[in-house]
N, C-alpha and C positions, 0 to 999 in steps of 0.2 A: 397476424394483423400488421399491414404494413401501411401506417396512416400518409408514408412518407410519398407514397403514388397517389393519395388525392392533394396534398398540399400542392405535386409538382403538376396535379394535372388545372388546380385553381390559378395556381403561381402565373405557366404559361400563355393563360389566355386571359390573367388579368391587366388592370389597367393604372398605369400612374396618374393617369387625367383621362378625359374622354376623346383625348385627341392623342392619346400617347399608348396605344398598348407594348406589354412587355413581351419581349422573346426572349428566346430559352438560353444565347448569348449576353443577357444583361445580368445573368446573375451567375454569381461564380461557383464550385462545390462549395466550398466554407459558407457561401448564401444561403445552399440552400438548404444544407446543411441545419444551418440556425433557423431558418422558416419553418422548414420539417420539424425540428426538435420541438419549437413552442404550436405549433398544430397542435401535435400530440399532446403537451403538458396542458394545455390549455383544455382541451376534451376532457383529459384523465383528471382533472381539478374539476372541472363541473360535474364531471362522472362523481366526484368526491362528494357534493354537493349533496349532488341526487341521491349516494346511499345514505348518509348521514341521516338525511331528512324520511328516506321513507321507511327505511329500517330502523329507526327511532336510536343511533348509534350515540353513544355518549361524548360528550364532548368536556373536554376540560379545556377550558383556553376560548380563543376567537373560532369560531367555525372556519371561519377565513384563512386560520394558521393548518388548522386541520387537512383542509382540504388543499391546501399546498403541499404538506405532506405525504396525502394521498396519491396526489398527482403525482411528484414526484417518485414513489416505489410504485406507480402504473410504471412508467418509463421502463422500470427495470423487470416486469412483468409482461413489458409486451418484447422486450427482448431477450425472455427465457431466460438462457443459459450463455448468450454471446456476450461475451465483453470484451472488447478489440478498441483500439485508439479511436475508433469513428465513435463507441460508442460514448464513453469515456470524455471524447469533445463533447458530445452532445449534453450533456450535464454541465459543462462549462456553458454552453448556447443560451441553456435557459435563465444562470445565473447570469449572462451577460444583457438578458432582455431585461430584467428589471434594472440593472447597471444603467442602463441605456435611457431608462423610463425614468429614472433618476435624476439624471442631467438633462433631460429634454424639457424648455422650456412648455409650461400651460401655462391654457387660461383660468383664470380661478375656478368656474366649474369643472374642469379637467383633474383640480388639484385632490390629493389627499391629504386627508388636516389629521393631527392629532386623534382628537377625537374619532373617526371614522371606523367604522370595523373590521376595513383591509389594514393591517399593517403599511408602513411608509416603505418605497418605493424601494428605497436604501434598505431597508430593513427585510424587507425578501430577497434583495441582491443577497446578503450574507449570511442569510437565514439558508436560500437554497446553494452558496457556494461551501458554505460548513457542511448540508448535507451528502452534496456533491465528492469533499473530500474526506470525510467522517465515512462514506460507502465503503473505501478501501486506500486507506494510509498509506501501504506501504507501494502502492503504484499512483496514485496520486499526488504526491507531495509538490508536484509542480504546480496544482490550481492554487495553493497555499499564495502562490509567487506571482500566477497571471490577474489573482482577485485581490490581491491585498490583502486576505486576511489576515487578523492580528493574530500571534502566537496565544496572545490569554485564552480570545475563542476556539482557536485551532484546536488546541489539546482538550479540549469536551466534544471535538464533533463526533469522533467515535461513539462515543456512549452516547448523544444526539441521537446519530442513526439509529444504533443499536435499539434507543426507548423507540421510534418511530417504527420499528422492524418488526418486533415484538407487538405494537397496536395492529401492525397489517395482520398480525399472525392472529393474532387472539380472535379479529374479525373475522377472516376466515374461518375459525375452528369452532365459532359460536353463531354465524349466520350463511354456511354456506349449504345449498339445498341436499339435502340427504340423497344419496344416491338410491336411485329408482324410485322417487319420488315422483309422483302425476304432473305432468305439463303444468308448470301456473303463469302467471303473469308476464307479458312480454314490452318491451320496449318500441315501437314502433320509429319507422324511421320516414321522415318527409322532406321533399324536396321544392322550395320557391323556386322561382322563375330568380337567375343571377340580374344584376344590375344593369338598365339598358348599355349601358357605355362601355358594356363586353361584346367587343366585334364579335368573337366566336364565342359569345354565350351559352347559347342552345346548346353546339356540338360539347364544350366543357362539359354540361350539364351531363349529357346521354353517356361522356364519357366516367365521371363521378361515379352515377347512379350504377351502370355498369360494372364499375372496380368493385363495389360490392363493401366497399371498406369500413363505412361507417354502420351497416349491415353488422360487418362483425364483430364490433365493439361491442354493439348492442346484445348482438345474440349472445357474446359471452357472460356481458352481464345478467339478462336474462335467466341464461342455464344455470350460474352460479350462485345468484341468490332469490331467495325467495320474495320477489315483489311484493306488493300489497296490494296494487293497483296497477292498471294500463298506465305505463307511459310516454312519452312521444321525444325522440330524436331530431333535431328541425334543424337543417341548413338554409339559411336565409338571406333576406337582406334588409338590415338593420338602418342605416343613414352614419354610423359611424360605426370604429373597429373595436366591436365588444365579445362578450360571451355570456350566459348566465342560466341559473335552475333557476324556474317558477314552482313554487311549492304548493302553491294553488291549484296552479294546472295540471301540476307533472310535467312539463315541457323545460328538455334543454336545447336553448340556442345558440347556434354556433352562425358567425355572422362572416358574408364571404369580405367583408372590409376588414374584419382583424389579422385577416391573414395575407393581405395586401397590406397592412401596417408591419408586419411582420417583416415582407420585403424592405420596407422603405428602411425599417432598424436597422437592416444586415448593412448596409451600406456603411454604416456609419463602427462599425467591429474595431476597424483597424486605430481608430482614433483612443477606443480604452482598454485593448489587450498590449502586453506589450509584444516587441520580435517576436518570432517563432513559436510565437502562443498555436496552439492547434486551430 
């Protein structure tokens, strides 16, 4: 599953304004890089969503925390067995979107309070750069140094991952469909009409549905656990850059403006990594 050929095929034919589309020269690898990286975590978090809820999965903590968790060991499920510096960056990517979401000035509906049941901004920046270097200490000691993390948290991210590792496992090993078990429940996947103010709209579109990408997210989830119910995969367009599971409907939306928000953060990388950060 390579989600990184539909971000790059949204990316190129979206738009910074409706008088400004972007080309494939406006965004650098480290863009896109980072755009790619939170597609992905972003799906793989509401994918979290979605098991949590329809597999009646236990939760201890915020669902919210969970499903960051989740999303974050998709990451390292949809790339197998590869771990190479690209990938390694990419973990840093995701910790630097909430960094980023952090210092970006809202407006007070934009804001997260206290109370709220996501976690503060801040507070998943370090949540996911602890897990990021808790994955593997002894080649990562550097995200230590590009996120600020403090040594007191440092030295529990290990066993962090490790309790997070163990939740993936024990899910797998208690709800994943028996083999040669009867066809059940599948995930359906739909396609809107993108935002008028995409010159190449349409052609993005054919080209998307084509990749077949978000198809296989799907089917995998599908194959691997046992549904309860139809549920529906939605690429849309929403009016602002979100994502989210409806547990009423079974519908998860992924919206083509979050990942145009996405671009708009890369830009801004070089301002809170330091030198020669990946």
């Amino acid at each position: 599953m390579r989600l990184w050929y539909l971000a790059l095929l949204l990316l190129l034919t979206s738009a910074c304004n409706a008088a400004a589309p972007v080309q494939q020269s406006d965004l650098t690898a480290t863009e896109l890089r980072f755009v790619t990286a939170n597609a992905e975590f972003t799906l793989l978090h509401e994918m979290g969503h979605l098991l949590i809820n329809e597999l009646q999965l236990p939760v201890l903590g915020r669902e919210e925390d969970a499903a960051d968790q989740l999303g974050f060991v998709g990451l390292f499920l949809l790339q197998g067995k590869q771990r190479d510096a690209n990938f390694y960056a990419k973990l840093l990517d995701v910790a630097d979107y909430w960094r980023l979401e952090w210092r970006l000035p809202k407006a007070p509906e934009e804001k997260v309070y206290s109370w709220d049941s996501h976690g503060l901004d801040a507070q998943r920046f370090y949540n996911i750069a602890c897990l990021a270097y808790g994955s593997d200490p002894d080649k990562l000691e550097w995200i230590i140094t590009a996120t600020g993390l403090p040594d007191e948290r440092a030295f529990y991210c290990p066993q962090e991952y490790q309790q997070v590792q163990h939740a993936v496992d024990w899910l797998a090993q208690h709800f994943r469909r028996p083999v040669g078990a009867p066809p059940g429940q599948r995930i359906q996947v739909l396609y809107d009409e993108p935002p008028r103010q995409l010159e190449h709209g349409a052609d993005m579109l054919a080209k998307v549905r084509a990749s077949g990408e978000l198809e296989a997210v799907a089917n995998k989830a599908s194959d691997t656990f046992a549904l309860p119910r139809p549920l529906t995969l939605r690429l849309t367009t929403c009016g602002s850059p979100d994502a989210w599971y409806n547990t009423q409907s079974g519908e998860l939306t992924l919206c083509y403006e979050r990942l145009e928000h996405f671009r708009q953060l890369a830009a801004q990388l070089p301002k809170v990594r330091p030198p020669q950060t990946p």
